[in-house]
C-alpha positions as CSV (number, residue, x, y, z in Angstrom):
1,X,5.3,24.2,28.1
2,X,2.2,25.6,27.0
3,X,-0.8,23.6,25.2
4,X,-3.6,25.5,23.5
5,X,-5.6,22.4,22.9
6,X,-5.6,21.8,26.3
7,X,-8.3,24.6,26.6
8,X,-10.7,22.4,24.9
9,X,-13.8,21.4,27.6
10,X,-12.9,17.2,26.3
11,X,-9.4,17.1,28.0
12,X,-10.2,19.2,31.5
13,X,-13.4,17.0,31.9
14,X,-11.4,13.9,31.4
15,X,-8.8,15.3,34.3
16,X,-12.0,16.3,36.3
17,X,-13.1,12.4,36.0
18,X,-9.9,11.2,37.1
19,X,-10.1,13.4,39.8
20,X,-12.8,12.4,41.1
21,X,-12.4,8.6,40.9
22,X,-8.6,10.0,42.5
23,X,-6.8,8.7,40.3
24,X,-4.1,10.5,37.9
25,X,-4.6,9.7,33.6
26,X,-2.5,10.9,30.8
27,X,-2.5,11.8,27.2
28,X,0.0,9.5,25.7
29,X,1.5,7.8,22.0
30,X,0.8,8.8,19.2
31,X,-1.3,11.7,19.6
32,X,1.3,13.4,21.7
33,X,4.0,13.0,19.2
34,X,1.8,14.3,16.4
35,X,1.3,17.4,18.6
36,X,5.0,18.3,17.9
37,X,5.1,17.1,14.8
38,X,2.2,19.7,14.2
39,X,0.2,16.8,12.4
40,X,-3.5,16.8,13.4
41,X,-5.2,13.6,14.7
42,X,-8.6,13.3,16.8
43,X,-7.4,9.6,17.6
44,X,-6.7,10.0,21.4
45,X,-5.3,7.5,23.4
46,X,-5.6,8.4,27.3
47,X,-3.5,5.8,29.9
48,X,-5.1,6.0,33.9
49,X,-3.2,4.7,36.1
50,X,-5.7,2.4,37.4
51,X,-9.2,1.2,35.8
52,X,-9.4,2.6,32.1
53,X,-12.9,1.6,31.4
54,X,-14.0,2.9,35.2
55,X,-12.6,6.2,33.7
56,X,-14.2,6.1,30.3
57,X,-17.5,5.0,31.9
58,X,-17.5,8.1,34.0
59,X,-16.5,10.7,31.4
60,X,-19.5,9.2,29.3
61,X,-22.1,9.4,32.0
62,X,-20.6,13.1,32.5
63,X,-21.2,13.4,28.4
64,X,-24.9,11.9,28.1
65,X,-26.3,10.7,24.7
66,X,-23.8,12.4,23.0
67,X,-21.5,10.0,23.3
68,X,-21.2,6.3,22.3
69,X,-19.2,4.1,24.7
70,X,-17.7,0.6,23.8
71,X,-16.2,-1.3,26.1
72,X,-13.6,-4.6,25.7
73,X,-13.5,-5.9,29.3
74,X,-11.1,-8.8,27.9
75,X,-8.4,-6.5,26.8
76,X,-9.0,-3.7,29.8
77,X,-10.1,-1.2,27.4
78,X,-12.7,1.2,26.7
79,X,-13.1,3.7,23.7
80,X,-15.4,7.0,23.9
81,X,-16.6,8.2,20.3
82,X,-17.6,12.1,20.8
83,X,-18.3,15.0,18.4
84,X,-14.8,14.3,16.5
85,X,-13.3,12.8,18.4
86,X,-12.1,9.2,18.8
87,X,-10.4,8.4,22.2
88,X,-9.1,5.0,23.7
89,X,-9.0,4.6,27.3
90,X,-7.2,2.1,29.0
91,X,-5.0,1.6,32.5
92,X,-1.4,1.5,32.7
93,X,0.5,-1.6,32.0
94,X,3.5,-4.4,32.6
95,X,4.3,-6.4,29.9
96,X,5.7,-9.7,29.7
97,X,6.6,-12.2,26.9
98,X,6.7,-15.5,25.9
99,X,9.3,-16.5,23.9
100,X,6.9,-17.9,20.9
101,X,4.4,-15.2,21.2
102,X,4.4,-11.8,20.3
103,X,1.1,-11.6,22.5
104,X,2.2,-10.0,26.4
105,X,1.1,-11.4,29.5
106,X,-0.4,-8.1,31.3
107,X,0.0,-6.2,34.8
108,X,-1.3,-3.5,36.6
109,X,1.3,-0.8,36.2
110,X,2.4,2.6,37.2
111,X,2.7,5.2,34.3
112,X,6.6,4.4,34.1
113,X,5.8,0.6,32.9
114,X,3.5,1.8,30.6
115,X,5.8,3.9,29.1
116,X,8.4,1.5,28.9
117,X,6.4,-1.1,27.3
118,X,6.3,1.7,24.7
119,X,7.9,0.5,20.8
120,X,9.6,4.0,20.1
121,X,10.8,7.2,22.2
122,X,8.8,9.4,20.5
123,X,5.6,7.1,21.5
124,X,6.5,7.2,25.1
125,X,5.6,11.0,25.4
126,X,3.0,11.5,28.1
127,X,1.2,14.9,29.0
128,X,-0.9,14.9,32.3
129,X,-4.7,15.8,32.7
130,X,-5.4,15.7,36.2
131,X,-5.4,18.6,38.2
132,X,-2.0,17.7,40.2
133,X,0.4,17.8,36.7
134,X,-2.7,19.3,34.0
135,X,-0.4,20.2,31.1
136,X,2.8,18.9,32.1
137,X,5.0,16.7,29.5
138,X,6.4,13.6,30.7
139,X,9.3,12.5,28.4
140,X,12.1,9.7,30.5
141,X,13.2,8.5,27.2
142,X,14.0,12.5,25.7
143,X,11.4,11.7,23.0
144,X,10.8,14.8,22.4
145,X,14.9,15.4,21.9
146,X,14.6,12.5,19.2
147,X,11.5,13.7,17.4
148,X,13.9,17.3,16.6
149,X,16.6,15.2,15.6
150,X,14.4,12.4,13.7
151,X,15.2,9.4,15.3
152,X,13.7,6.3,15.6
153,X,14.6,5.0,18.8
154,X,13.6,2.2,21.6
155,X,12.8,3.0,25.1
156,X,14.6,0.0,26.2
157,X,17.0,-2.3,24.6
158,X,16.4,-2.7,21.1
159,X,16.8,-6.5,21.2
160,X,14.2,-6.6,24.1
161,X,12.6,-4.6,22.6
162,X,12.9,-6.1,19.0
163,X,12.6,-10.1,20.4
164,X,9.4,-9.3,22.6
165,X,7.0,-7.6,19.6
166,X,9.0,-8.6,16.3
167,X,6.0,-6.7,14.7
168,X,7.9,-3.3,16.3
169,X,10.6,-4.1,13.5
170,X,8.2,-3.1,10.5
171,X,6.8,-0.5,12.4
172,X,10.6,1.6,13.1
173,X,10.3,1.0,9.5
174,X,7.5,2.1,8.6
175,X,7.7,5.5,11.1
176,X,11.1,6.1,9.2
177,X,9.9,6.1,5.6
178,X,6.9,8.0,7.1
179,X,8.2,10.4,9.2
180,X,11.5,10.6,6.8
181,X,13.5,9.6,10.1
182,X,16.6,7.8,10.8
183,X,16.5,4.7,12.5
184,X,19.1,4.9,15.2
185,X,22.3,2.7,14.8
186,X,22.0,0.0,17.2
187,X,18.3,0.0,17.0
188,X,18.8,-1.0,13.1
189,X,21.8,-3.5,13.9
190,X,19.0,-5.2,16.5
191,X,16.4,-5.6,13.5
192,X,19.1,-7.2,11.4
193,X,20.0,-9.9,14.9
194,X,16.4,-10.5,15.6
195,X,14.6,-10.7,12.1
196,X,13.6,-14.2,12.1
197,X,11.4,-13.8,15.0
198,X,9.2,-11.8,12.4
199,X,7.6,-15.6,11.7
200,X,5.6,-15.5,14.7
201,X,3.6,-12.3,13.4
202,X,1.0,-13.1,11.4
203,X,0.7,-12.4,7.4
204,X,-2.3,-9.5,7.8
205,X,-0.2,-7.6,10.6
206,X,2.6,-7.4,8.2
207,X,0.8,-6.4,5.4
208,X,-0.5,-3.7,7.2
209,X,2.6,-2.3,8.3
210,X,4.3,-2.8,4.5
211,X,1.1,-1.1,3.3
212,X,1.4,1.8,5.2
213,X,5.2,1.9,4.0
214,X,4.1,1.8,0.0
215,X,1.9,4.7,1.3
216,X,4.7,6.9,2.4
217,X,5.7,9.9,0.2
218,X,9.1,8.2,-0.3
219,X,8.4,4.1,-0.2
220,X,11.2,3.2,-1.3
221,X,12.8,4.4,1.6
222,X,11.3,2.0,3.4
223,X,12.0,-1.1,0.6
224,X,15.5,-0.5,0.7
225,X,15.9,-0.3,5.1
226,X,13.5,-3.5,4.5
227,X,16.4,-5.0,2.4
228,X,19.3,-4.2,3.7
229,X,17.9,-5.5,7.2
230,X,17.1,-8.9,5.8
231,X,13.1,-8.6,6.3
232,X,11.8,-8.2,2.7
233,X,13.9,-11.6,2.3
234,X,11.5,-13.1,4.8
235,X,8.4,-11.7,4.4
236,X,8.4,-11.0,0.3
237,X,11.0,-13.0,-1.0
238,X,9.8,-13.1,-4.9
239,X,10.5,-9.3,-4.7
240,X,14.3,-9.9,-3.2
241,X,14.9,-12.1,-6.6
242,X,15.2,-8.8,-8.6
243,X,18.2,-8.1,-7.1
244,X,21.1,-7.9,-8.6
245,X,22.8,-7.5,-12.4
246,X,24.5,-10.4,-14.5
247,X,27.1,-9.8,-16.9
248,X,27.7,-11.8,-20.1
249,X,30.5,-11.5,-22.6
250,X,30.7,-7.8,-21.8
251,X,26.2,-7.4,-21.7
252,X,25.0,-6.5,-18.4
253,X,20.7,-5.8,-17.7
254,X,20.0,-3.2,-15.4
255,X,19.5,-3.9,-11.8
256,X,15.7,-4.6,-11.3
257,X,14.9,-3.9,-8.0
258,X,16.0,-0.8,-7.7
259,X,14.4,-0.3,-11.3
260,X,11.1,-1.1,-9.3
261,X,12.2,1.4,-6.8
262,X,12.2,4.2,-9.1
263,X,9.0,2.8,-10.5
264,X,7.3,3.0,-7.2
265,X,8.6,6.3,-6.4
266,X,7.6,7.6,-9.9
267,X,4.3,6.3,-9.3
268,X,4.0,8.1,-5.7
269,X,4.4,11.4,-7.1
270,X,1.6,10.8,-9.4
271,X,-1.1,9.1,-7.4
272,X,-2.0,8.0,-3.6
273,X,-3.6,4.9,-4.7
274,X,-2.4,1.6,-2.8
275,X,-3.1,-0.4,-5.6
276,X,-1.5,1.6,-8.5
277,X,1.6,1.4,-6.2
278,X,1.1,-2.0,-5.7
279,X,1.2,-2.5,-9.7
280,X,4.3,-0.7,-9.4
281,X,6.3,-3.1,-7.6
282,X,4.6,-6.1,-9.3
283,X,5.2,-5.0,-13.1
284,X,8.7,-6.5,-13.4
285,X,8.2,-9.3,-10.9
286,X,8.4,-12.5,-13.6
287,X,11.5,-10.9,-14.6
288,X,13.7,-13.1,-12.9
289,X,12.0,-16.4,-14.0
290,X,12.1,-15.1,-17.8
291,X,15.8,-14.0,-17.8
292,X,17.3,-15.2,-21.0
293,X,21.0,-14.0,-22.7
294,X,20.4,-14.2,-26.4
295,X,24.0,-14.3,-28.6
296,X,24.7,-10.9,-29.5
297,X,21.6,-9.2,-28.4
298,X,22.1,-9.4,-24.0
299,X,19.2,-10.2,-21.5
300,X,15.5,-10.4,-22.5
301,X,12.7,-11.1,-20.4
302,X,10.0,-12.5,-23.2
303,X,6.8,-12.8,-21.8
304,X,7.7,-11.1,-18.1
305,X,4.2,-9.2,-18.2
306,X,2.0,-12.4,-18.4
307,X,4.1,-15.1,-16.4
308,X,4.2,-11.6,-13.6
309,X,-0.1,-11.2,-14.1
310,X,-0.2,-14.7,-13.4
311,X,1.9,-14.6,-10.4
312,X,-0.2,-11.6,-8.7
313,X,-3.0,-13.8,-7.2
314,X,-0.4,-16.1,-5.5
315,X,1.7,-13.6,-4.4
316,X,-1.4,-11.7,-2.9
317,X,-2.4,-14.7,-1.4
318,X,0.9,-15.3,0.9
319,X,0.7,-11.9,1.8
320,X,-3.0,-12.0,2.8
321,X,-4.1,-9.0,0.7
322,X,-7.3,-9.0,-0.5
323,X,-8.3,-11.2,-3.9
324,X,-10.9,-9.3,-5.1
325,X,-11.4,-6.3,-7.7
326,X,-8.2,-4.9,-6.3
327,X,-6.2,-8.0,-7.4
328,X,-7.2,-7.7,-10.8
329,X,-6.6,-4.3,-10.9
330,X,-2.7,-5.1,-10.2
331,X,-3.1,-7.9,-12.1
332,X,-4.8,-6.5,-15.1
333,X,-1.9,-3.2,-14.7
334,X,1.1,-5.7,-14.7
335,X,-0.6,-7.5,-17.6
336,X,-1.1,-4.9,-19.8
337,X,2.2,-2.7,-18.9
338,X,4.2,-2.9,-21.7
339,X,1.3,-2.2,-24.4
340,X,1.4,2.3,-23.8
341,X,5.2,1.9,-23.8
342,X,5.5,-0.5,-27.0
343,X,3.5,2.6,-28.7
344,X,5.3,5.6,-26.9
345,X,8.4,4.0,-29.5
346,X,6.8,3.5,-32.4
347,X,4.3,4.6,-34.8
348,X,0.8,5.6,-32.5
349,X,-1.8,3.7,-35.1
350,X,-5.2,3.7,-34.4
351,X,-5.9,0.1,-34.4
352,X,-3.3,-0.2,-31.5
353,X,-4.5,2.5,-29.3
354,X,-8.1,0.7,-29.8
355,X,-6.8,-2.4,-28.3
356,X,-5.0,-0.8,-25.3
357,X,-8.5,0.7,-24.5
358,X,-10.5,-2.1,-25.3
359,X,-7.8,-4.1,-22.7
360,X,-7.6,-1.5,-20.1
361,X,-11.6,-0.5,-20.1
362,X,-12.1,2.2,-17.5
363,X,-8.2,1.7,-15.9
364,X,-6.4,3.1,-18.9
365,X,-5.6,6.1,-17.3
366,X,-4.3,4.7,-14.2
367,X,-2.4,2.4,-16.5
368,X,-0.7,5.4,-18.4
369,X,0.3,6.9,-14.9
370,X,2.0,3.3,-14.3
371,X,3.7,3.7,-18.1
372,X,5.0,7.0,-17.7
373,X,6.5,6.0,-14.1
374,X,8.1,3.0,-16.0
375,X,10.2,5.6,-17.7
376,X,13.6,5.5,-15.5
377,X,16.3,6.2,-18.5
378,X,19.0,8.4,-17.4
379,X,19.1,9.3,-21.0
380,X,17.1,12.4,-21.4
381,X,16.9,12.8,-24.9
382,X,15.1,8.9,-24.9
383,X,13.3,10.1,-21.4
384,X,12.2,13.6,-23.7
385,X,11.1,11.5,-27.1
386,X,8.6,9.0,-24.8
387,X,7.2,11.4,-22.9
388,X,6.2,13.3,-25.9
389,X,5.3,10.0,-27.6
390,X,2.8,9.5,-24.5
391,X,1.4,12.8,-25.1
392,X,0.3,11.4,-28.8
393,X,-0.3,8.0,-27.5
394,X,-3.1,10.4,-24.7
395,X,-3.8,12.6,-28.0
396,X,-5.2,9.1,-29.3
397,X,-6.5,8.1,-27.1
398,X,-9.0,10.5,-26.3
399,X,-10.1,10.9,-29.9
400,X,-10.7,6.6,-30.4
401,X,-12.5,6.9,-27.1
402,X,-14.7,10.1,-28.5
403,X,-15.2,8.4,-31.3
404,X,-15.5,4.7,-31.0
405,X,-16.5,4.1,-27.3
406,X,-14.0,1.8,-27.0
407,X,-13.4,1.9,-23.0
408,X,-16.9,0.8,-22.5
409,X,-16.8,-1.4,-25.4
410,X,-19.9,-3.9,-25.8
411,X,-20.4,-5.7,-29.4
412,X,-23.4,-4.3,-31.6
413,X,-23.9,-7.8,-32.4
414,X,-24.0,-10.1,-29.1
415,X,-23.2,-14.3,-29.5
416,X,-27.3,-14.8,-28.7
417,X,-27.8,-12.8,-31.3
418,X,-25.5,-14.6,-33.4
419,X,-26.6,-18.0,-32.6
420,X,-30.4,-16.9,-33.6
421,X,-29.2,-15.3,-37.3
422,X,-27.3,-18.1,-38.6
423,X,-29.7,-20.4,-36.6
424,X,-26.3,-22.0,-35.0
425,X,-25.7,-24.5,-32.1
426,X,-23.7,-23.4,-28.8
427,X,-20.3,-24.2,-29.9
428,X,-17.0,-23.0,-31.7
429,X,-18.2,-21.5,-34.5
430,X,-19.9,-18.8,-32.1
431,X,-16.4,-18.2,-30.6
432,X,-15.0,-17.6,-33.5
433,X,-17.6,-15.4,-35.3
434,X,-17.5,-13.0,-31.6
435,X,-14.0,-12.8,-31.7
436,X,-13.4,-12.1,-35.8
437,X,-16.1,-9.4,-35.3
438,X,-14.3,-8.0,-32.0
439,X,-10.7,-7.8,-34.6
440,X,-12.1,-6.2,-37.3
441,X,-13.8,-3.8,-34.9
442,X,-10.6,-2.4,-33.2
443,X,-8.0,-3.0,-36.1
444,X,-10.6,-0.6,-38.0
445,X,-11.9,-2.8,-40.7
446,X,-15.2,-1.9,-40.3
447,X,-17.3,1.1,-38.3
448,X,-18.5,0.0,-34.5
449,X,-22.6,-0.2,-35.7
450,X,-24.7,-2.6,-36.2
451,X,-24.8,-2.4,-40.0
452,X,-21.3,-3.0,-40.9
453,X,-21.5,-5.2,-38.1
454,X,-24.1,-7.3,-40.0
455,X,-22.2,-7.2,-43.1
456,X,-19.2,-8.5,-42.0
457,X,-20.6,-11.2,-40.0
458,X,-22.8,-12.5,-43.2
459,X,-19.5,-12.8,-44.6
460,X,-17.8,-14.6,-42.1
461,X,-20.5,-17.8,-41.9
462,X,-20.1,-17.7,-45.6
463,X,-16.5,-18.4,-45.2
464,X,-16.6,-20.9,-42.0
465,X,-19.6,-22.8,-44.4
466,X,-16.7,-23.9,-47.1
């Protein structure tokens, strides 16, 4: 088998190195499997079968200032940053577990440990680079056999496999809903047996892994393998609650989670954002705790978007995702949901539009990508009317934001300003003066200047004086 990158001067230098220090090193991982998945990477990982970091040390002196070497004597490795490319060295090992610890106690190894140590088949693929085996693929596991047939499989026995690393459970599902493989059938069955152990890997590694999933063309792929294994109970429980559809005197509510499935999906086509899709599987999360039957009307869920805003922090929190500007975001998404689709069915009024821009500031088009994705009717005469209902809702809102400056909205009368004109204390009546100037503002009362401004206010102390 024939490798035209193997022409480049970076690979037969490396061999040359290894040569020269006699020992043999490999390409391995996930580099190799891109190859054949014809997905470019610069991210090299090379395995020597011996010192990695005497190897990486060597191939630097050969590069000169060029290159930037860092080296991590604690975990045996090296990496080597050159032109574009990014390449970890380190030397073949045995692994061995502790029961409570998904960290290994290391060997020395020959290039046949290392690959078994491997999580998947189509990981363990090695090619060589010294002169000996330059160019030839090493493949004991027939990796290359399951990356044609797209299967997800482990080197070894998947509960070994599976009850030494739990973390290698997210990633078979996270390559699958990547990759758009099938996890083989015992290797899934094993996830199911050993998905407890998944408590001894830490909140941020997990987050990682289901991030990487929600970033997937498909993520719901991914959701639905984390389900029906019994993860997503474990590590996002709130999420499992969605689940399911009750039936009253003949009124049933449609099955949220996979409602939020679509959602996510929907939103996926639309836009690559982590956060957006984030929003997406938070939107309907209260649903559960605000599940009432009403007599002859079914299920509502009153108030879901504001008991669900309120529950984003916490929820971010467990999960160790950052509570910053990208919390509010979701937060500030699953708040304000409903208000695009409330006007997609009725009448599109300025005052309302005003509002939804005045709420959503500089998000509002990220939160109509969220609205439209909400749309999961297999009516299509009610999927035909809202979508051209959020074409006038966009219609709107474009002219109210040409118009008013709504998104960046700042009052042409701040509460300093107040306080000085009516000569006025810090207190109540400044609240209350702000916030009837802010209403008459966006229901349209008066014009967004100064003047009418003014006006409106002089008339508003008049009244609170009574």
């Amino acid at each position: 088998m024939q490798f035209n990158f193997l022409k480049e001067p970076i690979y037969q230098l490396i061999g040359q190195c290894a040569d020269e220090l006699g020992i043999d090193a490999y390409l391995i991982g996930g580099f190799v499997r891109d190859i054949f998945l014809e997905r470019s990477s610069k991210d090299i990982d090379v395995v020597a079968i011996g010192k990695g970091i005497d190897l990486a040390e060597k191939v630097k002196d050969k590069l000169g200032e060029e290159a930037h070497l860092s080296v991590f004597k604690n975990f045996g490795t090296a990496q080597l940053k050159f032109s574009e490319f990014e390449i970890e060295f380190v030397g073949a090992r045995k692994e061995s577990y502790n029961r409570n610890s998904r960290k290994p106690i290391v060997e020395n190894g020959t290039l046949e440990d290392d690959q078994n140590r491997r999580d998947f088949t189509i990981n363990a693929l090695a090619i060589g680079l010294s002169k000996n085996n330059y160019g030839k693929l090493l493949d004991p596991f027939n990796g290359l056999e399951d990356l044609k047939n797209k299967i997800i499989k482990t080197p070894l026995a998947p509960d070994i496999t599976y009850s030494d690393d739990p973390l290698r459970m997210m990633r078979a599902i996270r390559f699958a809903t990547q990759l758009n493989f099938i996890i083989e059938k015992n290797s899934l069955e094993a996830i199911g047996k050993n998905k407890e152990r998944i408590s001894i890997v830490s909140k941020e590694r997990i987050s990682d892994e289901l991030n990487k999933i929600i970033l997937a063309p498909k993520p719901s792929y991914g959701f639905k393998l984390l389900f029906d294994t019994g993860l997503l109970h474990l590590i996002f429980p709130e999420m499992v609650k969605l689940y399911g559809v009750d039936t009253i005197k003949g009124l049933s509510h449609k099955d949220n989670f996979y409602h939020t499935l679509e959602v996510l999906d929907n939103v996926a086509q639309k836009s690559n954002d982590l956060w957006l899709r984030w929003a997406a599987i938070l939107h309907d999360i209260a649903k559960p705790a605000t599940k009432r039957f009403e007599e002859g009307k079914g299920f509502t869920f009153h108030g879901h978007e504001d008991k669900g805003a309120r529950m984003v922090p916490k929820i971010f929190a467990a999960l160790k995702l950052p509570l910053n500007e990208k919390m509010k975001f979701v937060q500030k998404m699953v708040l304000l949901h409903l208000r695009p689709i409330v006007l997609a069915k009725t009448e599109v009024t300025d005052s309302a539009v005003r509002r939804v821009l005045f709420e959503a500031g500089n998000d509002i088009d990220e939160l109509m990508k969220l609205c439209e994705a909400d749309i999961t009717t297999k009516n299509p005469k009610k999927v035909e009317r809202y979508l051209k209902n959020f074409e006038l809702v966009r219609t709107k809102l474009v002219e109210i934001e040409t118009k008013d400056k709504i998104r960046t909205w700042q009052p042409p009368i701040t509460g300093d300003e107040i306080m000085v004109m009516y000569n006025l204390e810090p207190g109540r009546k400044i609240g209350v003066l702000k916030n009837a100037l802010k209403d008459a503002i966006l229901d349209g009362v008066i014009e967004n200047n100064y003047e009418s401004a003014k006006f409106f206010l002089d008339s508003k102390y008049k009244e609170l004086k009574k």
